[in-house]
N, C-alpha and C positions, 0 to 999 in steps of 0.2 A: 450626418456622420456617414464616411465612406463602410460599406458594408463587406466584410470577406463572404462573398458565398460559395454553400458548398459546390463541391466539382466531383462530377459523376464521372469517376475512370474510366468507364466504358466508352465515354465520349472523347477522350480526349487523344492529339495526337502525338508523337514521339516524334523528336530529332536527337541531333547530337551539336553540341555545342561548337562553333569555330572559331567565333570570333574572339574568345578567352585564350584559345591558344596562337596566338601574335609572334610576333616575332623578338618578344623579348622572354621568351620562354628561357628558363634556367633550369641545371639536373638540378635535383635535390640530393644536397650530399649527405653521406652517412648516416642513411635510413630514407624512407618513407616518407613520402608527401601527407598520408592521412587521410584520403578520400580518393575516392575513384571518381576523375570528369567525365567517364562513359556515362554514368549515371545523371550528368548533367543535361537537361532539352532544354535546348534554346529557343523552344517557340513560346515559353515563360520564359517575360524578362522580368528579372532579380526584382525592379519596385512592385511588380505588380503581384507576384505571388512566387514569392524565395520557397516556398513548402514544395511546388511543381519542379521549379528551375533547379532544383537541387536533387531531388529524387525520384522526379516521375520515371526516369527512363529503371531505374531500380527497380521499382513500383514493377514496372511493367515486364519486365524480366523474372520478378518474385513473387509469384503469386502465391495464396495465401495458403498454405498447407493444411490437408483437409482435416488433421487432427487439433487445428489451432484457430482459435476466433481473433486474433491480429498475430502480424507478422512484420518482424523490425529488428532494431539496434538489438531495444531490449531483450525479447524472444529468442534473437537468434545468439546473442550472447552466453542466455539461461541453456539452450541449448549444448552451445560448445562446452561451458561448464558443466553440464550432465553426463556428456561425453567423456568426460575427464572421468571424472565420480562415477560413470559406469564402468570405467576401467579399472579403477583402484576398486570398487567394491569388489568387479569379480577374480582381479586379484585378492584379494581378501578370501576367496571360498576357496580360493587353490595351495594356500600357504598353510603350511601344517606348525608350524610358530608364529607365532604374529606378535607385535611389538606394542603389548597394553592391552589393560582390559577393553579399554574403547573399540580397539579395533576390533576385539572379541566380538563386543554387541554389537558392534556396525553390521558385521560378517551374516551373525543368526538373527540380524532383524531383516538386515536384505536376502539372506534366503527363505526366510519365513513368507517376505510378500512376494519373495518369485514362485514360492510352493504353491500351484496353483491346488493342486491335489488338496493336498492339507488343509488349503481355505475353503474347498467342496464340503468337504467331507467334516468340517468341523460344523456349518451352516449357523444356524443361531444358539448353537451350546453356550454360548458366553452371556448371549440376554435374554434365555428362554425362561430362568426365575425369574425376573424382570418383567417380562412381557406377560408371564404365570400369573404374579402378581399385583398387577395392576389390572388385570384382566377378571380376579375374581373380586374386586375392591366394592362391598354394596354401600359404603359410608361414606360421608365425606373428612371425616375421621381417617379413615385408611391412607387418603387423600394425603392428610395431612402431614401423615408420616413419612409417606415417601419424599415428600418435600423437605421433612426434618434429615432424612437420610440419605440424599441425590448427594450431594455435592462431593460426600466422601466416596461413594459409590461410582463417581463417575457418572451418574446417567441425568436423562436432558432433562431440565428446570426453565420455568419461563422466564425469568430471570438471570442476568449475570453474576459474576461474585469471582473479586479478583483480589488481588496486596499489592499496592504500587508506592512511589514514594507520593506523600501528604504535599499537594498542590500547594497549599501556604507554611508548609515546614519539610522542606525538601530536606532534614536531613534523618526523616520521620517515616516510616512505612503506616498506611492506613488501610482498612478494609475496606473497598466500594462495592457499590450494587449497581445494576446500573440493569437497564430494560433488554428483551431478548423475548424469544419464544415463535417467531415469527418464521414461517417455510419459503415465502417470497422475501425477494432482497430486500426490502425495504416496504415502510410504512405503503407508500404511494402506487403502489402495484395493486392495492386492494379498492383505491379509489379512484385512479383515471378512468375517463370512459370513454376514449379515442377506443377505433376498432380493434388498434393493437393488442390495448390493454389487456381488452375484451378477451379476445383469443388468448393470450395469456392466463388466465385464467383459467379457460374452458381445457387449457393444454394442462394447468396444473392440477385441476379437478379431475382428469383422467390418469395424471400422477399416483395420486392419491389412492384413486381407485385401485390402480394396477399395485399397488406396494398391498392395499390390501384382502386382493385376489391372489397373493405371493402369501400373506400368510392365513388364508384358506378360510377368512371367516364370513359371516352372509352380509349382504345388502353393502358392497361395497361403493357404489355410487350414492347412496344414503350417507353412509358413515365421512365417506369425499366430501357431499355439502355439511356436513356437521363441523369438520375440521376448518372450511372453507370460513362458513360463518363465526365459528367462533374467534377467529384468527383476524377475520376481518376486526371486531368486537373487540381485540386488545389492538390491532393499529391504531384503532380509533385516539388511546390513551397513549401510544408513540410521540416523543419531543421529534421536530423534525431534522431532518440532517444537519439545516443551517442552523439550528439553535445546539445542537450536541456539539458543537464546533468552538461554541463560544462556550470559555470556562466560565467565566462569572454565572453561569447560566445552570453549569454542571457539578460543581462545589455545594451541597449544599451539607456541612458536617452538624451532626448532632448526635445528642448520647444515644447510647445504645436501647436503650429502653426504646426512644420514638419510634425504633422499626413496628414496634408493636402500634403504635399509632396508626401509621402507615396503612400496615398489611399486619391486622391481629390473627388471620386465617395459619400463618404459618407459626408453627414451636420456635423462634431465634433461639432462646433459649440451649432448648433441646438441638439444635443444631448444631450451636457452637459448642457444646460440649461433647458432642459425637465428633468432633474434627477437634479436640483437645485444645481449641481457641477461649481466648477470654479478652474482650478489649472494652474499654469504657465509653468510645465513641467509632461511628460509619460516619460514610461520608457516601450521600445517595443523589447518583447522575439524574436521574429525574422521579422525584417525586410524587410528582402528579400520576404518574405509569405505576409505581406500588397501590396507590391508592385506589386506581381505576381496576387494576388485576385483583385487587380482594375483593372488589366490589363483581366480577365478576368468577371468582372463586362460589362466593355464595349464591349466585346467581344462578350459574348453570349445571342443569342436571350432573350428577354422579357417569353418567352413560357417554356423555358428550366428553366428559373429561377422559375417562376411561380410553376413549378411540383418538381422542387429542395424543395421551401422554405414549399411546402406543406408538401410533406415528413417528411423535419426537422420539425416542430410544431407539427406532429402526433407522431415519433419519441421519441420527446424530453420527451413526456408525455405517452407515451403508454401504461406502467403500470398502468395506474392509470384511465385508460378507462376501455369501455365493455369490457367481459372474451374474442370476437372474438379478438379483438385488442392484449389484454395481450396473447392468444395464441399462432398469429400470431408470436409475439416479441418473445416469448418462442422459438418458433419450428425454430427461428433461430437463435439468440444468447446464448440460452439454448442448442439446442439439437445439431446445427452444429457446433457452435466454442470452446462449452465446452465440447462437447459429454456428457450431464444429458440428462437422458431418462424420467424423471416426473419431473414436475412440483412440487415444494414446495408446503406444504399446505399454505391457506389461511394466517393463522395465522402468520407465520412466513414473510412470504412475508409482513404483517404487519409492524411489526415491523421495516423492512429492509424500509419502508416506513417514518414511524417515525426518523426512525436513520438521513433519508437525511432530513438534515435541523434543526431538534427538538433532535439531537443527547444529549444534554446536560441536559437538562430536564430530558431524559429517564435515563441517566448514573446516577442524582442525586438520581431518585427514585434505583435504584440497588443501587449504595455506601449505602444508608443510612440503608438498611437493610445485606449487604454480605460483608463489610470492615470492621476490626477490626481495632483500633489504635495500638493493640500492634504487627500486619503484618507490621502495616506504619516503627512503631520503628524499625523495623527486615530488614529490606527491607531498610530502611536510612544506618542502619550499615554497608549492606554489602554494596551502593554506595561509603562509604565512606572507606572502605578494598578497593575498586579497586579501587577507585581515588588515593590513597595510594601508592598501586603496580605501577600503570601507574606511579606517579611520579619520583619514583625508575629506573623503567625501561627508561624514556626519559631520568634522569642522566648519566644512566650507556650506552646509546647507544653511542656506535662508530662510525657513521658514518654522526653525525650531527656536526656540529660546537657550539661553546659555546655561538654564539649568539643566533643563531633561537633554540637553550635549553631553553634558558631563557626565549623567546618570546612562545615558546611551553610550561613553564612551567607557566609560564604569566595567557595564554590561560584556562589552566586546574585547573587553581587552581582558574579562574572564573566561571569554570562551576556551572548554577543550577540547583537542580532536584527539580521535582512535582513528587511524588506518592501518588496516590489511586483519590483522586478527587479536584477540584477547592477550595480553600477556599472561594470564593463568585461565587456566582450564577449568571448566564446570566439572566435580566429580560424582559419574552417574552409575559409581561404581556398585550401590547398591539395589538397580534396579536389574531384576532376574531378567532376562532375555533368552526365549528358546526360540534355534532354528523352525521350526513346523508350526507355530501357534503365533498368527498374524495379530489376531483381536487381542489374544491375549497379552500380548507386547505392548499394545496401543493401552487398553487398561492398565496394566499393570505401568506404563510411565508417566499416562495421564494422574496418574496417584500420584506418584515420585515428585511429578513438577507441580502440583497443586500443594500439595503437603510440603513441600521444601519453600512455595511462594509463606503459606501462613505461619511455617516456624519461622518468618521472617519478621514477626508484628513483635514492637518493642522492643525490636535490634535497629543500631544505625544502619543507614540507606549504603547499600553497598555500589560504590560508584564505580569499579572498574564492570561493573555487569554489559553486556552485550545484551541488546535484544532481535538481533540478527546471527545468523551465520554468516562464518566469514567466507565460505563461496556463493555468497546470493548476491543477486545483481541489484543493488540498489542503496540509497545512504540514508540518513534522516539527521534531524535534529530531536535534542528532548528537551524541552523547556525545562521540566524538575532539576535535570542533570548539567544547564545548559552547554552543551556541548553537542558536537557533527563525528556524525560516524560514517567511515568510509572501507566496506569490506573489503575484502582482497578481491572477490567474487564479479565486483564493478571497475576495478582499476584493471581490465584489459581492454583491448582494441574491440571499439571504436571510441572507447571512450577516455582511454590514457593508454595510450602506445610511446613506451620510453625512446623507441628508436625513430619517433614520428617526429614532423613541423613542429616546433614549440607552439604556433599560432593555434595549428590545429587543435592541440593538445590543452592550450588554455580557454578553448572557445567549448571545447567537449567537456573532460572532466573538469575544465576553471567552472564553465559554466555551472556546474553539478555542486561544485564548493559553496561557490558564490550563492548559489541558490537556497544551498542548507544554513550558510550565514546568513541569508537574508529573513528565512521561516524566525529568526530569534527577535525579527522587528517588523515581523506581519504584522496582519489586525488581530490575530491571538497572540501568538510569542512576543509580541510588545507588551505586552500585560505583568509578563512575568520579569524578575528583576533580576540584577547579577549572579544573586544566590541562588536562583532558578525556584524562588517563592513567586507566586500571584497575590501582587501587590503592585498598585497603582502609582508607578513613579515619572508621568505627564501633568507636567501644568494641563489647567483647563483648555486652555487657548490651543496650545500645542495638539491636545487632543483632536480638538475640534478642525484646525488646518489638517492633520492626518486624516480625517472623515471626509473633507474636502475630494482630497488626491485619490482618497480609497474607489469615493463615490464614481469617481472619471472610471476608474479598473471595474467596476461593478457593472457600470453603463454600456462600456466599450465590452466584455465581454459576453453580456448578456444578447447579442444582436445574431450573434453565429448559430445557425441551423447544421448542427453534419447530419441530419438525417429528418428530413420531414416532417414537421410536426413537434421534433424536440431539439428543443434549444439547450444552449449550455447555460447554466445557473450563475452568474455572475456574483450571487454572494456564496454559496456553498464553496463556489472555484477561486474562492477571491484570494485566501492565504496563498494558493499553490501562485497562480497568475502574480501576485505581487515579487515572490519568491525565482520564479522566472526573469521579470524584469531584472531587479534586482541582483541576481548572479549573472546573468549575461552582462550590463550594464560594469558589474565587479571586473569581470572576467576579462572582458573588452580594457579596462584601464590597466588591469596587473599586466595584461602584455606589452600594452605601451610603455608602462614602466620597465619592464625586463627588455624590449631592445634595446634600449636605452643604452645598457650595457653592453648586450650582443650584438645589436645589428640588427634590420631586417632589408628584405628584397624580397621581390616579386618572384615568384615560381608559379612556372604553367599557366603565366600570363595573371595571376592572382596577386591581389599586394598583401602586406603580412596582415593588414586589419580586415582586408576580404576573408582572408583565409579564417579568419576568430569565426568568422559566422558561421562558413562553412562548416568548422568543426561544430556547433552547435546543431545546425541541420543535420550532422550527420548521427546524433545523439537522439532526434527524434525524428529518423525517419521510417516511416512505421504506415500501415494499410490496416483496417478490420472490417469484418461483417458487422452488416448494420443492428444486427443484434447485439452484439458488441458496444458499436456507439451506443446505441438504446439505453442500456443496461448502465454503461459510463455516464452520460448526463444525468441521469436519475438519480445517481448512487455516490458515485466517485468525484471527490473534490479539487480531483486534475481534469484539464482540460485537454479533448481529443489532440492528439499529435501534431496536425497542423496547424492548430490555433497558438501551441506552443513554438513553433515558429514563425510563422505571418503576424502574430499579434502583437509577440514579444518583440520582434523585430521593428515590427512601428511603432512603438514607444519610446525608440531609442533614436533621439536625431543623430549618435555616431554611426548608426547602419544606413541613413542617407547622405553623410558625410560621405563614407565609404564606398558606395556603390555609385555617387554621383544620380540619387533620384531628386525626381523634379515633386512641388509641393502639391501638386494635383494627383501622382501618381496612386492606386489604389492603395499599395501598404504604408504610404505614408500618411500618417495623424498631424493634423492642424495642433499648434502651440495651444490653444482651447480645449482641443480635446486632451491634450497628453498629459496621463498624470505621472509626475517628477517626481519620485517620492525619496528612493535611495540611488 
């Protein structure tokens, strides 16, 4: 199997392309080509590695800004949209009427996290009962109770605890549990023993340290390895990333009573009654992790816990403390796991503030001033060109049976889309928001959205729900709901530009559609059925040929190193990578079908099915620090930026059709290796 290997920027050298621009160059009329060919080096040719030939010269003119661990589409997109939303907020503090309560609290939540003052001078008054009392706890009793009272209180639990709709009765809200407690990102951080690792660690043990030399108590590198070890002691009982992914794995419902099975250390009881809840049955992600956390509940000292649950509550909120606290968090989730060397200004980190929790309010004030209706119209059509093609393409596969077609076409022809924003607004009218009191804004709506999720148990699943703002850069699919959401926040340039190429524009956002219609027929979202239940509706056989094709994506992905020593996960990456193919593969045919009607030609020496690619390349063209990748393989079920185009690229013999590569050339995949799926 040909290998993409990684390519060290620093070695690499820049041109400029000439031979694309030929003598059959055309203007482009009435708007925008869609990409920049300065950006294009021609000392990469297209078969050999389209991630270079398309962006190194960008690459190399963009270096990665010292407040950020990658730098691209994405980022700089998120960017320009902050930009906007810094504008409308501090319009907001200069208007002496404002139109709605929303913008009321948008206004004193973003002056609250610009009061720098304010957030000095309050320092830990919001969790110093909290910290009091956990701090003089001699029982394991005491223990207990805090655990009976976190969840309404707001403060950190090793455990999760969420209302989502019921995987096998999507029109059902259920209560989950699901594992949590852990300072490093993941299980796997506590057990590599590459040097990396290593040092990660030794950086986080001095984390530790320092948060608690911040709140002034003794033997703070003692109290660091306590945390250290006990933390290690619950990864051990962590499901791993690739098994969390799989629902059959994560479903497991039973009455309410079995929590006590489980995990008898904690009051359920007593809990649910303090949060005014009552339900007959949970449904708990893993298992084996409650089981393993009681058993270390009674295991370990009263003291150990005590410096545990301190951590977590300082932790959990350290943002949003004194600048010493948010440094401390900085100088190590900033500077050693992402490698960013500054600190975001103020403002920004605002916002990022506002987003968690108040994300919908802010999205409303963006849609209303940066979405057009006739992007919405533009943007419906092309879902509705690849819902089109997909359904062509599930007919016309060979390797399905005629029933699970039907049931796949069942599926797809229930899909719904939301683009640009909510038709009705969340009302967050009743949570108090004052200008000078940062923490206390954060508490007081982390209540409001926890309390508003569980008055939702024993009510139908409310489908028009958003689980994004609509000025955030990015889309998804929901298996329960099945349906693609597409904010307003992502439908700008580079990634749907109305007055742009259509090619470009179906190769960037098509791509992005295609992709979220494809996550409903991954190796999870296939699982789940029209009604967006997890329920098995694959003949055997069928199943087993989709294992087949999976397996090729599994294989072919797993071979990529972006950073030494750490490879990309090819089953953890596998949904996303299928999902890739997939909507490129969509994306690439809705435009064939739409010239069809309009036309195309060549522009800037490019023909219209070059161009689809190019819009793709330009969607993830994107650089990080390697602590970045690091962080990304380990953790994140997408694969680094370039493998998103070199990989996705060679799977597709229309992108060797197109570019005229030869069957030897590096990004192109032998008929053997290529898995065909959608």
């Amino acid at each position: 199997m040909k290998q993409l290997k990684h390519l060290s920027l620093s070695l690499i050298s820049f041109g400029i392309l000439s031979s694309c621009q030929s003598s059959e160059v055309e203007d482009v009329l009435d708007g925008s080509l869609g990409f920049d060919i300065s950006h294009i080096d021609s000392s990469y040719a297209p078969c050999d590695d389209f991630f270079m030939f398309a962006s190194a010269g960008w690459i190399k003119d963009n270096p990665i800004p010292a407040s950020e661990a990658r730098w691209g589409s994405f980022p700089i997109l998120i960017e320009e949209n902050n930009e906007k939303i810094r504008g409308l907020l501090d319009g907001l503090l200069e208007e002496n009427t404002l139109d709605g309560l929303y913008q009321q609290q948008l206004r004193d939540f973003y002056a609250s996290a610009m009061d720098s003052n304010a957030v000095e001078q309050a320092g830990l008054s919001h969790l110093q009962d909290a910290i009091d009392a956990i701090g003089s706890w001699s029982t394991k009793q005491e223990m207990a109770n805090y655990l009976m009272e976190a969840p309404k209180a707001q403060l950190a639990k090793p455990f999760g605890m969420y209302v989502g709709a019921d995987s096998k009765d999507s029109e059902a809200y259920a209560l989950y549990f699901s594992q949590s407690g852990l300072g490093l990102p993941d299980r796997d951080y506590y057990f590599k023993d590459d040097e990396t690792s290593e040092a990660i660690r030794e950086s986080y043990k001095d984390h530790l340290a320092a948060i608690f030399i911040l709140l002034e108590v003794e033997n703070p590198d003692d109290l660091a390895d306590e945390v250290i070890d006990l933390e290690t002691r619950m990864a051990e009982f962590h499901m791993t990333r690739r098994d969390s992914r799989k629902p059959e794995l994560t479903y497991n419902k039973m009455p309410f009573s079995e929590l006590n099975d489980l995990l008898p250390f904690v009051n359920w009881k007593g809990m649910m009654d303090n949060i005014s809840v009552s339900v007959d049955s949970v449904i708990v992600r893993q298992p084996d992790f409650m089981t393993g956390l009681n058993t270390l509940f009674n295991e370990v000292s009263i003291d150990t816990w005590k410096t545990y649950f301190t951590w977590q509550v300082i932790n959990q909120y350290a943002d949003y403390l004194s600048s010493d606290f948010v440094e401390a968090n900085f100088d190590f989730y900033g500077k050693v796991l992402q490698g960013v060397d500054e600190m975001k200004p103020r403002w920004k980190r605002s916002i990022e503030k506002i987003n968690a929790g108040f994300s919908e309010p802010l999205g409303r004030l963006f849609a209303e001033h940066y979405f057009s209706h006739e992007s919405r119209v533009k943007v419906e059509k092309m879902v509705e060109d690849i819902r089109s093609v997909y359904r062509e393409r599930i007919e016309g596969n060979e390797w399905m049976s005629d029933e699970t077609k039907d049931k796949a076409l069942e599926k797809l022809n229930a899909f719904r889309y939301k683009i640009g924003y909510p038709d009705n607004w969340k009302d967050f009218s009743s949570v108090r928001i004052e200008p000078d009191d940062l923490l206390g804004n954060r508490l007081r709506l982390s209540t409001f959205v926890f309390e508003d999720k569980m008055n939702r148990l024993g009510k139908p699943v409310d489908k028009t729900e958003w689980f994004m703002g609509a000025h955030i850069v990015n889309a998804y699919y929901s298996p329960s709901f099945n349906e693609i959401v597409f904010p307003a926040g992502i439908l700008q340039p580079p990634f749907f530009n109305p007055d742009a190429d259509d090619a470009v524009n179906y190769g960037a956002i098509g791509g992005v559609i295609g992709h979220e219609f494809t996550h409903g027929f991954d190796d999870q979202g296939r699982k789940y059925n029209a009604f967006g239940n997890l329920s098995n509706w694959w003949s055997e056989e069928d199943s087993l040929n989709f294992a087949e094709r999976t397996q090729k994506v599994i294989d072919f992905y797993s071979g990529f190193e972006p950073v030494e020593g750490y490879y990309v996960d090819g089953e953890l990456t596998l949904g996303e990578n299928i999902a890739d193919i997939g909507g490129l593969t969509l994306a690439y045919h809705a435009y064939q079908k739409h010239i069809q009607s309009t036309g195309g030609r060549t522009i800037k020496g490019f023909t219209p099915s070059q161009r689809v690619f190019m819009g793709w390349a330009n969607v993830w063209r994107s650089h990080a620090t390697e602590e970045y990748l690091r962080k990304q393989v380990l953790t994140d079920p997408h694969s680094p930026a370039q493998y998103r185009v070199n990989a996705t690229m060679g799977m597709l013999p229309e992108f060797k059709e197109a570019w005229g590569c030869e069957p030897d050339d590096p990004l192109i995949i032998s008929e053997e290796e290529r898995a065909q799926i959608w």
